[in-house]
N, CA and C atoms as an extended XYZ file, in Angstrom:
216
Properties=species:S:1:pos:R:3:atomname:S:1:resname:S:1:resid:I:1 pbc="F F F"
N         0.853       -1.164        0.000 N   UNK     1
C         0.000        0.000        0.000 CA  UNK     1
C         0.904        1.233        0.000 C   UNK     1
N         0.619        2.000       -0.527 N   UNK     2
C         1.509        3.408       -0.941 CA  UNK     2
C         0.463        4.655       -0.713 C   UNK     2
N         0.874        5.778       -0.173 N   UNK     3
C        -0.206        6.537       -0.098 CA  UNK     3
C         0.809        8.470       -0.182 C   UNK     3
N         0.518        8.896       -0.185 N   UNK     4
C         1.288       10.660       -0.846 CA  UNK     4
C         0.937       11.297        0.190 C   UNK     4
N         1.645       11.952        1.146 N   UNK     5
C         1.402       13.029        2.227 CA  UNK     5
C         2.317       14.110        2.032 C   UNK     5
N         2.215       15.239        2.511 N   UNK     6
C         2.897       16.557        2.126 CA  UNK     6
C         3.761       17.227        3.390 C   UNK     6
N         5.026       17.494        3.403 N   UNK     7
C         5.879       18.296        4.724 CA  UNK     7
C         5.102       19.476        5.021 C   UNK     7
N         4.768       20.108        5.818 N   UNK     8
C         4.848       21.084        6.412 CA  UNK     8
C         5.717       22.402        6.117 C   UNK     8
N         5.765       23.979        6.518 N   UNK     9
C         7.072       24.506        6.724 CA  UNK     9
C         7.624       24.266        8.294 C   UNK     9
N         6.785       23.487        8.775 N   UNK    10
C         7.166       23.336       10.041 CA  UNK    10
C         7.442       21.804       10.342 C   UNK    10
N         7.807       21.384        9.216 N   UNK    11
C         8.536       19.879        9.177 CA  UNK    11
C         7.432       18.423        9.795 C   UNK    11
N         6.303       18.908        9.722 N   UNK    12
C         4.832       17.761       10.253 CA  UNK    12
C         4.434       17.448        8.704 C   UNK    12
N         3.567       16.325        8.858 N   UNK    13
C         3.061       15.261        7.836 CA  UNK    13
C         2.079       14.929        8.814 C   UNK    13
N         1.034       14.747        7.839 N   UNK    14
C         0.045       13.864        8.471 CA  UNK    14
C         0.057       12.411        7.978 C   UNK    14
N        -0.238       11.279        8.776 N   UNK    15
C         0.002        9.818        8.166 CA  UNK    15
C        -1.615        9.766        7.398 C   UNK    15
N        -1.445        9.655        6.027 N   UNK    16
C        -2.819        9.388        5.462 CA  UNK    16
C        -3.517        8.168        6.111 C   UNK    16
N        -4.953        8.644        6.085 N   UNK    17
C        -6.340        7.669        7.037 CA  UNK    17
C        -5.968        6.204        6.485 C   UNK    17
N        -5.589        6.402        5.115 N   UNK    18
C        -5.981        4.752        4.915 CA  UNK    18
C        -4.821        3.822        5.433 C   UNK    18
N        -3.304        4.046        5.994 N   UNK    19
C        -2.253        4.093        6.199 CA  UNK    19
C        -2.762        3.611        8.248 C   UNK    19
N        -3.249        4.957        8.509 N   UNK    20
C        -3.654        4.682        9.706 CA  UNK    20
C        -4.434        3.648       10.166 C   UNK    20
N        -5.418        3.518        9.653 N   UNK    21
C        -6.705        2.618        9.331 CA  UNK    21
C        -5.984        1.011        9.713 C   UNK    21
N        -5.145        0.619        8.216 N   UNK    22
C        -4.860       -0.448        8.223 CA  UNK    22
C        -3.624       -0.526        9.386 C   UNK    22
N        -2.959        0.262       10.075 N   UNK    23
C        -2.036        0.028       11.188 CA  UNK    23
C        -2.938       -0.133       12.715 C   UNK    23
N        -4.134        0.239       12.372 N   UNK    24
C        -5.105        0.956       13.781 CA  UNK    24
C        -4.482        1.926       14.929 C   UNK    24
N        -3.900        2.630       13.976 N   UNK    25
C        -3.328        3.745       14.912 CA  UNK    25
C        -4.321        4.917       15.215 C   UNK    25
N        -4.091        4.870       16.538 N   UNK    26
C        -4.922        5.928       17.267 CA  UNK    26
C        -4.486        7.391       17.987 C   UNK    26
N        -4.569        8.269       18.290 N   UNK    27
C        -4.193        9.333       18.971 CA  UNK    27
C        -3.139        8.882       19.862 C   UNK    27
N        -2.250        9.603       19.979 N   UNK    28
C        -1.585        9.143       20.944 CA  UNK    28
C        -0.100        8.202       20.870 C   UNK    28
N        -0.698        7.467       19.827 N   UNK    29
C         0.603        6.374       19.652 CA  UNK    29
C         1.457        6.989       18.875 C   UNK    29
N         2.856        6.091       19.678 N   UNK    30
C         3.972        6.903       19.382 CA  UNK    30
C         4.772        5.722       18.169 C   UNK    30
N         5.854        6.351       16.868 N   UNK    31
C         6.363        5.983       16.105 CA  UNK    31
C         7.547        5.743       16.496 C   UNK    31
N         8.519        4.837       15.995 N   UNK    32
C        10.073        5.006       15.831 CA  UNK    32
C        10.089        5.080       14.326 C   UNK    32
N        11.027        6.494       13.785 N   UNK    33
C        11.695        6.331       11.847 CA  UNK    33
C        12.991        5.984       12.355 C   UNK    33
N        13.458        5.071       11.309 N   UNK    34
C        14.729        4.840       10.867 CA  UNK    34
C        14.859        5.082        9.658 C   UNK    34
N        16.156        5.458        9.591 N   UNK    35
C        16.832        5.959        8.373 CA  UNK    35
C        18.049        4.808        7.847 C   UNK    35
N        17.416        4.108        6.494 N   UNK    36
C        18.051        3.020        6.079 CA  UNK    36
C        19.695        3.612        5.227 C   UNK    36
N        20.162        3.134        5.071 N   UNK    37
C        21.409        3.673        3.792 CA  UNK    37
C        20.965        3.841        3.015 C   UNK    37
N        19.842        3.373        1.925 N   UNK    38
C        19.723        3.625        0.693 CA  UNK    38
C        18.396        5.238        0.583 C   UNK    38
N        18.407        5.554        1.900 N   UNK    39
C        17.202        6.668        2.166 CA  UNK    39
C        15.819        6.440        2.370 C   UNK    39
N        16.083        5.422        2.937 N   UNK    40
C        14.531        4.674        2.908 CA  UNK    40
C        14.254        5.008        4.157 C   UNK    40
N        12.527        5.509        4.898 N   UNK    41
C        12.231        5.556        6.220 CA  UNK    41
C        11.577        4.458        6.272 C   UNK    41
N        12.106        3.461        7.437 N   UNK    42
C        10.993        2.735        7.860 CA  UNK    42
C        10.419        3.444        9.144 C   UNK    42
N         9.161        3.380        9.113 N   UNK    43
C         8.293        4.106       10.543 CA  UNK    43
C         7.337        3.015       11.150 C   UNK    43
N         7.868        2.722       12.436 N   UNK    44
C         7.377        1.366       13.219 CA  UNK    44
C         6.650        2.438       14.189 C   UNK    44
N         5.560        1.170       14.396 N   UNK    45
C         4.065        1.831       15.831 CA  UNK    45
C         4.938        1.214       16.649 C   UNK    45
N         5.158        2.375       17.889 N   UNK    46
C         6.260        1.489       19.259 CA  UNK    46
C         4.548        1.295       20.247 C   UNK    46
N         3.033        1.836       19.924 N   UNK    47
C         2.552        1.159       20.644 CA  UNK    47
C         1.703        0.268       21.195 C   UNK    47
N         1.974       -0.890       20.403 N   UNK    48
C         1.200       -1.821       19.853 CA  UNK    48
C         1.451       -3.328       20.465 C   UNK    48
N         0.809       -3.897       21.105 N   UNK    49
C         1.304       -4.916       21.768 CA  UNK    49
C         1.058       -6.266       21.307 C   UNK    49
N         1.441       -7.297       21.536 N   UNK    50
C         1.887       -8.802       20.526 CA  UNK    50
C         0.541       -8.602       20.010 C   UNK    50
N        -0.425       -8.860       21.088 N   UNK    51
C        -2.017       -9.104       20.592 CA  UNK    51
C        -2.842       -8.349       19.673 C   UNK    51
N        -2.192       -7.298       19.910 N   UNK    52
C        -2.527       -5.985       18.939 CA  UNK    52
C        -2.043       -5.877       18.018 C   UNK    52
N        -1.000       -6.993       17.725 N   UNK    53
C        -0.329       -6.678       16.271 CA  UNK    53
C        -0.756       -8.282       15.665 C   UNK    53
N        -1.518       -8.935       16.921 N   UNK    54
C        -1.770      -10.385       16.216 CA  UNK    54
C        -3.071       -9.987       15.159 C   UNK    54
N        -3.694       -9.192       15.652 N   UNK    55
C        -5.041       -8.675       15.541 CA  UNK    55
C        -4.817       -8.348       14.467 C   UNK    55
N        -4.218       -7.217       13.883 N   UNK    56
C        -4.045       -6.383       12.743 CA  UNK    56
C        -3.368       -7.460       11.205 C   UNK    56
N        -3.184       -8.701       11.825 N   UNK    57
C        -3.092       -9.360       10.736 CA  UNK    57
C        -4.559      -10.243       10.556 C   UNK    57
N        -5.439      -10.393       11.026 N   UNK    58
C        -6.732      -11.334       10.449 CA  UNK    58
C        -7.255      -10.571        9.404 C   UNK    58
N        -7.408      -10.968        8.187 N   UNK    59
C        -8.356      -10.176        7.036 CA  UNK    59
C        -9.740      -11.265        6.896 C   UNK    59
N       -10.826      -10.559        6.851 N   UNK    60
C       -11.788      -11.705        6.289 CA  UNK    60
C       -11.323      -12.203        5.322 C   UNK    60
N       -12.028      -13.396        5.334 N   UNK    61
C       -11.905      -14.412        4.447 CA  UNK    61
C       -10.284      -14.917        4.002 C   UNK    61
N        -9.585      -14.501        4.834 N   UNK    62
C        -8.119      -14.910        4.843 CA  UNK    62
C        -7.918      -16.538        6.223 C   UNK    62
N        -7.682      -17.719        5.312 N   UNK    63
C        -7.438      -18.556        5.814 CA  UNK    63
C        -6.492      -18.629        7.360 C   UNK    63
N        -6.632      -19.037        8.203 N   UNK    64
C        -5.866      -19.194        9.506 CA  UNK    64
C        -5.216      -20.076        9.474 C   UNK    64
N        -4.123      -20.167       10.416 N   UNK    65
C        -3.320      -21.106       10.534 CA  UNK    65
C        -2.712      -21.542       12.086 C   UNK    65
N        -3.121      -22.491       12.898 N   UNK    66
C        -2.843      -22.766       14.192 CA  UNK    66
C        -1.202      -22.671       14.295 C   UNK    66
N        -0.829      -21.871       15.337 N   UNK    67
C         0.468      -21.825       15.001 CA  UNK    67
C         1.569      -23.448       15.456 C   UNK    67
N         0.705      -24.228       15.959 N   UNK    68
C         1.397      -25.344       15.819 CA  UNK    68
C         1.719      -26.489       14.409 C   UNK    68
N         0.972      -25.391       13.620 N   UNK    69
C         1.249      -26.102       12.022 CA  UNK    69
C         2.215      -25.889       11.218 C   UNK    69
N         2.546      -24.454       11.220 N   UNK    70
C         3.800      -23.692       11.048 CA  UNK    70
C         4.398      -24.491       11.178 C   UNK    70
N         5.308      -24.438        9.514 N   UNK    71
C         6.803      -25.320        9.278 CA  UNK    71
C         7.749      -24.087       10.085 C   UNK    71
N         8.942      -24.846       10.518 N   UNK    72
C        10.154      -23.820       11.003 CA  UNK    72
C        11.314      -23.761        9.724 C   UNK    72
C-alpha cells in the first residue's frame, strides 16, 4: 500500500487515514523512523502490543493457521 502526504514549513506530515486505518493507529501512539542507507524511512508503531499486532493481521476471508502447524 503506498499513499502521498505533504511536509509542512514546520517539518509535520500527516500519516494518510488509509495508512492509519490499516495500522489501527490511534491518537496518541507513538512511532520510531529509521533511516536506512539507501534513504529509505521505515516508521514502526512502538505502541502496539503482541495481541494488537496479532489482531491487525486477520483479514476476512483470509485462511488461519494454528500456530502449531507452522513449518520452522
Amino acid at each position: 500500500m503506498t499513499a502521498d502526504a505533504t511536509l509542512t514549513s514546520k517539518g509535520q506530515t500527516t500519516i494518510p487515514k488509509e495508512i492509519r486505518d490499516e495500522l489501527g493507529m490511534k491518537p496518541g501512539d507513538r512511532m520510531t523512523f529509521t533511516l536506512m542507507p539507501d534513504a529509505t524511512v521505515v516508521m514502526r508503531v512502538k505502541s502496539k502490543s503482541i495481541s494488537g499486532l496479532a489482531s491487525s493481521l486477520y483479514k476476512k476471508g483470509r485462511k488461519t493457521v494454528p500456530v502449531e502447524q507452522l513449518s520452522r
